[in-house]
C-alpha positions in Angstrom: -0.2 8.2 -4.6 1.8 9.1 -0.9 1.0 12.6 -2.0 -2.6 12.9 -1.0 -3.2 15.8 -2.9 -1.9 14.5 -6.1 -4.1 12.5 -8.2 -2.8 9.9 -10.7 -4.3 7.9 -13.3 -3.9 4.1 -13.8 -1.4 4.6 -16.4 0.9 6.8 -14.2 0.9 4.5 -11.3 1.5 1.9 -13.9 4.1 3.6 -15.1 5.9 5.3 -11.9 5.8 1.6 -10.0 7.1 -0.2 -12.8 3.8 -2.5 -12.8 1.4 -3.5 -15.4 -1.4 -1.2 -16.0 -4.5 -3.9 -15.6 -3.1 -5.6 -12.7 -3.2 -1.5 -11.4 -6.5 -1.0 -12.3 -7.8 -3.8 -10.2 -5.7 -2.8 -7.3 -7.3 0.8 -7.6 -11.0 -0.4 -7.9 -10.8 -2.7 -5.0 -9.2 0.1 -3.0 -11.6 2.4 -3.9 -14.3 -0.4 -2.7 -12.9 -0.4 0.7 -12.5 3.1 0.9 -9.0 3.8 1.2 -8.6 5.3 -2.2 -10.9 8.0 -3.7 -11.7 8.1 -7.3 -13.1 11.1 -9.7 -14.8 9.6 -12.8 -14.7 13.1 -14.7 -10.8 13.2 -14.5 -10.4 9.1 -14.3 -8.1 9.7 -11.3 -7.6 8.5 -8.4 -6.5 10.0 -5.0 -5.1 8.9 -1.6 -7.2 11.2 1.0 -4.6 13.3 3.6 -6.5 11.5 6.6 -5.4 8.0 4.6 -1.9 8.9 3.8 -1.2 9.6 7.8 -1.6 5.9 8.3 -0.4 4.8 4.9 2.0 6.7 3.1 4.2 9.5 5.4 6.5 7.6 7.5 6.8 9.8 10.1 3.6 9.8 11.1 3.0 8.5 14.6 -0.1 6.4 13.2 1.9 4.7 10.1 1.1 1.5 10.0 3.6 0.0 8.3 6.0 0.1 11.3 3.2 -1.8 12.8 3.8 -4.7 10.4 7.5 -4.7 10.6 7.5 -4.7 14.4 5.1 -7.9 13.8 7.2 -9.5 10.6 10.7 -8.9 12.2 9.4 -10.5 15.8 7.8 -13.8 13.9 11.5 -14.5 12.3 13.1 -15.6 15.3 10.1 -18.7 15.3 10.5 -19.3 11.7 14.0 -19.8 11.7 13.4 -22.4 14.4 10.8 -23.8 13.2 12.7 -24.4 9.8 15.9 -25.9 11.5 13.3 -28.3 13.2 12.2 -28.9 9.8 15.6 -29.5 7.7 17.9 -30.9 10.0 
């Protein structure tokens, strides 16, 4: 689904991630809920919208927001580790 102008069914995501087709399916529908994903009930496909994939799927976007979340995970580590020597020691 990072190509925003290629629509896939639940099958094919299924199939291309390697994960089971229901647990897909409830991923999509919830997604589609909250508006990230778009889905067409004629073709039963869904869709990640170009103005979604900016901040979702194309890395070298400047609004990606996964960097976001790595900047965040990799800066908690340093606390974690301390916190588990605290812990084990």
């Amino acid at each position: 689904m990072a190509q925003a102008n290629s629509p896939v069914s639940v099958k094919e995501l299924a199939d291309k991630t390697g994960t089971v087709e229901r647990l897909v399916s409830e991923w999509l529908a919830n997604q589609v809920t909250s508006g990230y994903i778009e889905y067409d009930p004629s073709s039963r496909k869904y869709r990640l919208p170009p103005e979604h994939a900016l901040a979702l799927a194309d890395e070298n976007s400047p609004v990606y927001l996964q960097g976001i979340f790595k900047a965040h995970h990799y800066n908690s580590f340093p606390s974690f580790f301390i916190l588990l020597e605290q812990t084990s020691g």
